[in-house]
KEGUKOL-782597 format. One record per residue (C-alpha): x, y, z; chain; residue in three letters; residue number from 1. Coordinates in nm, 3 decimals, padded with zeros to 5 digits, always signed. Example, Ala and Ser with C-alpha at 12.3 -4.5 7.8 and 13.67 -1.06 7.14 Angstrom:
2
<site xx="+01.230" yy="-00.450" zz="+00.780" drennu="A" dopa="ALA" vokol="1"/>
<site xx="+01.367" yy="-00.106" zz="+00.714" drennu="A" dopa="SER" vokol="2"/>
This chain:
94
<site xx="+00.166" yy="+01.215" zz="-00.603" drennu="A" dopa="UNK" vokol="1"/>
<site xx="+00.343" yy="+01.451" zz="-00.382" drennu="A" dopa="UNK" vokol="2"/>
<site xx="+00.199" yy="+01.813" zz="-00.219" drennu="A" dopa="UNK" vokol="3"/>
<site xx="+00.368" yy="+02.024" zz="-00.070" drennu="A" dopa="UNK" vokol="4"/>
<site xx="+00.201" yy="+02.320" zz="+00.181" drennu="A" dopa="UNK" vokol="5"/>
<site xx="+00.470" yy="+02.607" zz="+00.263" drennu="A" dopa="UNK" vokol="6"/>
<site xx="+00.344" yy="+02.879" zz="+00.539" drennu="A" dopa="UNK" vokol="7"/>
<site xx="+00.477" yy="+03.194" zz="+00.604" drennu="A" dopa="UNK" vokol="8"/>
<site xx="+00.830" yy="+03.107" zz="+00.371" drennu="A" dopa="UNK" vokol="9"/>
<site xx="+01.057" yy="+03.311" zz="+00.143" drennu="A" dopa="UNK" vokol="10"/>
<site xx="+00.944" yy="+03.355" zz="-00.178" drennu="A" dopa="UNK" vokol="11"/>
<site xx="+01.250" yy="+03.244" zz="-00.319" drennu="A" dopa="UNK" vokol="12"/>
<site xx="+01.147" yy="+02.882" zz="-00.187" drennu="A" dopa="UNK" vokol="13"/>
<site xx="+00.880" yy="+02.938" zz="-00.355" drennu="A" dopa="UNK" vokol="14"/>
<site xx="+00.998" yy="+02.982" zz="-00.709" drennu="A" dopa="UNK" vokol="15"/>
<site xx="+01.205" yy="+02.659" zz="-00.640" drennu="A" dopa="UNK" vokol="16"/>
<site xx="+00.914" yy="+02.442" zz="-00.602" drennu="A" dopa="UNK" vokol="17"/>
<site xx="+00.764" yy="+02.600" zz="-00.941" drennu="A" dopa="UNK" vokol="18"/>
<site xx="+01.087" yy="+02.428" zz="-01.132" drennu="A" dopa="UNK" vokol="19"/>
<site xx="+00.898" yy="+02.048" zz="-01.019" drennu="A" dopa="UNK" vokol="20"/>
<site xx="+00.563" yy="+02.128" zz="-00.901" drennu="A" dopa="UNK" vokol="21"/>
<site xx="+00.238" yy="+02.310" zz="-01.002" drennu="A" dopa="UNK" vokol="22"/>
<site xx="+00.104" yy="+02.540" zz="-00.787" drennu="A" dopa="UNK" vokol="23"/>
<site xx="-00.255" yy="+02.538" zz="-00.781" drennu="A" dopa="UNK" vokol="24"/>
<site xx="-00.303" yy="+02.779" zz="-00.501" drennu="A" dopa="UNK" vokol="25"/>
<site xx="-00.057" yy="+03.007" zz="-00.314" drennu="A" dopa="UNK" vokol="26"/>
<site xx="+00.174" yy="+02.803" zz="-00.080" drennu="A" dopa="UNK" vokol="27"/>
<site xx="+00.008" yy="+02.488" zz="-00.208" drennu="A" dopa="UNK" vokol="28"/>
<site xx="+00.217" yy="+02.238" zz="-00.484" drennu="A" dopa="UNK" vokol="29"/>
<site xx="+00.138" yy="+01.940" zz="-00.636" drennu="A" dopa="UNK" vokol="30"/>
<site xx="+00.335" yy="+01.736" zz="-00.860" drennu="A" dopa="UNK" vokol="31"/>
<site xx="+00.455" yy="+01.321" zz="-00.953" drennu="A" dopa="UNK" vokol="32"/>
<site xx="+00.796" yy="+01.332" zz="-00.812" drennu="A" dopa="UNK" vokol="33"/>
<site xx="+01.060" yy="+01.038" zz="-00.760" drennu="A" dopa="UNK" vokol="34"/>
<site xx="+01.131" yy="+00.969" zz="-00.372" drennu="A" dopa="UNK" vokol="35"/>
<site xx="+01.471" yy="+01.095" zz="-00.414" drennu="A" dopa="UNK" vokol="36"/>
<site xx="+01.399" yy="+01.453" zz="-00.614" drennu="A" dopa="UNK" vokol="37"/>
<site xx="+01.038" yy="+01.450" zz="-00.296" drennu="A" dopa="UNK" vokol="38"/>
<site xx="+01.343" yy="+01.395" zz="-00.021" drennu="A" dopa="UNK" vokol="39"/>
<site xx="+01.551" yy="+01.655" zz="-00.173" drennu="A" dopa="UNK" vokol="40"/>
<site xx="+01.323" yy="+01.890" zz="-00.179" drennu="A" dopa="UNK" vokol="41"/>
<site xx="+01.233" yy="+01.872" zz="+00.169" drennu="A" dopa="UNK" vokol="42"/>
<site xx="+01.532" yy="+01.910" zz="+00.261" drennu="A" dopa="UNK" vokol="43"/>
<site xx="+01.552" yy="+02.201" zz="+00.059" drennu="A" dopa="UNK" vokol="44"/>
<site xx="+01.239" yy="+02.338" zz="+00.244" drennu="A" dopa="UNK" vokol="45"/>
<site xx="+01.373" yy="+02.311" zz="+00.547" drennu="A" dopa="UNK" vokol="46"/>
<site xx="+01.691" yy="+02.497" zz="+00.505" drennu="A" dopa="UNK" vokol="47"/>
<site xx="+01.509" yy="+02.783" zz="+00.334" drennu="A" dopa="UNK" vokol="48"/>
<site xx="+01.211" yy="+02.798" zz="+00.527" drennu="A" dopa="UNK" vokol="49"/>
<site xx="+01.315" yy="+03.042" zz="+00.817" drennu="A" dopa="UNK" vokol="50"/>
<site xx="+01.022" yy="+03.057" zz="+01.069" drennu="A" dopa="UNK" vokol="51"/>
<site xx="+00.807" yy="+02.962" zz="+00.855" drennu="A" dopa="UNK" vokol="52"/>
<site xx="+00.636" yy="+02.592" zz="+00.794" drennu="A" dopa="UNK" vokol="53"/>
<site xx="+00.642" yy="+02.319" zz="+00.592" drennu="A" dopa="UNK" vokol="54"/>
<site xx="+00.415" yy="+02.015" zz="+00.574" drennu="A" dopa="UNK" vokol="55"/>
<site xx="+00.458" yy="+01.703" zz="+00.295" drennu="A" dopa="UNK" vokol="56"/>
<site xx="+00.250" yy="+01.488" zz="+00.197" drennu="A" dopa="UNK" vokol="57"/>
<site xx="+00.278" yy="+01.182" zz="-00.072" drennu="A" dopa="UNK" vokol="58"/>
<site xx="+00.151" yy="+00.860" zz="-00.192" drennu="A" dopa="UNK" vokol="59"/>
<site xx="+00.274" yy="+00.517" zz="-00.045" drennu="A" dopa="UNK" vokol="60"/>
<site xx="+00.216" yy="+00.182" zz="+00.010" drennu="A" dopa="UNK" vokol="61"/>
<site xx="+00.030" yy="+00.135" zz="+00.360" drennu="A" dopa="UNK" vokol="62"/>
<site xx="-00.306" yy="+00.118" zz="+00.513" drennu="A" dopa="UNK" vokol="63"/>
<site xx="-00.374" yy="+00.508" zz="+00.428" drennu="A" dopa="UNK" vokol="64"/>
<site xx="-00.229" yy="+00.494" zz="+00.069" drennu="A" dopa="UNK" vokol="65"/>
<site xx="-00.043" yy="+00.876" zz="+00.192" drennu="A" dopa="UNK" vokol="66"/>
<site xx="+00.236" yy="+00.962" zz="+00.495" drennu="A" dopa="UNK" vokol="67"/>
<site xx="+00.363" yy="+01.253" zz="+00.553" drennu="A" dopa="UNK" vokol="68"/>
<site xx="+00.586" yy="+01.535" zz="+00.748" drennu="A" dopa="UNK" vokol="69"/>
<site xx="+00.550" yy="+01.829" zz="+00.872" drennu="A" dopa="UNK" vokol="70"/>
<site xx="+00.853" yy="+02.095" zz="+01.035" drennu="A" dopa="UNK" vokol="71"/>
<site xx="+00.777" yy="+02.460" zz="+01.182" drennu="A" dopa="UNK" vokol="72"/>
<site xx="+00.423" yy="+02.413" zz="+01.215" drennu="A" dopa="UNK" vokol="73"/>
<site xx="+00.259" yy="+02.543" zz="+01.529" drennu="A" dopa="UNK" vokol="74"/>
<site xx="-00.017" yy="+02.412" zz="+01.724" drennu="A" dopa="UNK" vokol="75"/>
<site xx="-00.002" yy="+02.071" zz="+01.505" drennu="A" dopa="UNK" vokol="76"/>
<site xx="+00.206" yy="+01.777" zz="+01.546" drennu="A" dopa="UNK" vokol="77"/>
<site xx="+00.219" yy="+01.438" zz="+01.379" drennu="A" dopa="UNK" vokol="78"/>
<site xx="+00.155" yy="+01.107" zz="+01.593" drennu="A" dopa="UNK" vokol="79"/>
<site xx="+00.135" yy="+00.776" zz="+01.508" drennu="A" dopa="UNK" vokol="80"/>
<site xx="-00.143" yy="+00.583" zz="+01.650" drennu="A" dopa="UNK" vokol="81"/>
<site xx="-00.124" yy="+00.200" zz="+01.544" drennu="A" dopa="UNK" vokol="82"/>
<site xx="+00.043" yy="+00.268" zz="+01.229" drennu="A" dopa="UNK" vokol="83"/>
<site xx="-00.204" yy="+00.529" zz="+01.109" drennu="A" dopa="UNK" vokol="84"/>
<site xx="-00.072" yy="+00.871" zz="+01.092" drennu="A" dopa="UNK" vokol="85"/>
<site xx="-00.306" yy="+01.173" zz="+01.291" drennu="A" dopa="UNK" vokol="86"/>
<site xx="-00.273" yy="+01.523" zz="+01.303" drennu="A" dopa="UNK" vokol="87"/>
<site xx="-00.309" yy="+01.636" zz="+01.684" drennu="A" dopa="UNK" vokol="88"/>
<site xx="-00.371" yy="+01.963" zz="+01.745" drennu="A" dopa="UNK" vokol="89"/>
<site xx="-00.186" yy="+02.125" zz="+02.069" drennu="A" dopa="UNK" vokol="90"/>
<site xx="-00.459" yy="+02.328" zz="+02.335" drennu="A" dopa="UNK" vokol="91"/>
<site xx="-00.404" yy="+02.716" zz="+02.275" drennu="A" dopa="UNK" vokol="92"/>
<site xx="-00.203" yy="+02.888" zz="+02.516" drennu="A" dopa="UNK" vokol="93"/>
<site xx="-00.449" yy="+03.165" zz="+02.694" drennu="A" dopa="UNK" vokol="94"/>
């Protein structure tokens, strides 16, 4: 299982993601995809997503059963702690 979340992206990038994935909510896909077609098409994201932001997520074989990626997204970053992937969220800037 693979999803996809796209924020603030072309639509064009969009309608690419339609040709593999469902898209159960705006900016939100879902799909079964092989590791190379899921690679390729975050690569694909990240040429055509401009400012905007990407995150991927997808099934594996370790302690959380998921791992995941994210590029362009502000105020969030990905760290590992002990092998376990967190989502830590950066103070706002006043």
């Amino acid at each position: 299982m693979v999803v996809i979340i796209l924020e603030k992206v072309p639509p064009a990038l969009r309608g690419v993601l339609t040709r593999w994935m469902l898209e159960p909510h705006p900016g939100v896909f879902v799909g079964h995809l092989s590791a190379r077609v899921r690679d390729k098409l975050w690569e694909r994201c990240l040429k055509a997503k401009r400012r905007g932001g990407v995150i991927q997520i997808w099934s594996t074989n370790n302690e959380q059963r998921f791992a995941m990626r994210m590029d362009g997204i502000e105020g969030r970053e990905i760290v590992d702690w002990e092998g376990i992937q967190l989502i830590r969220l950066s103070p706002k800037e006043e």
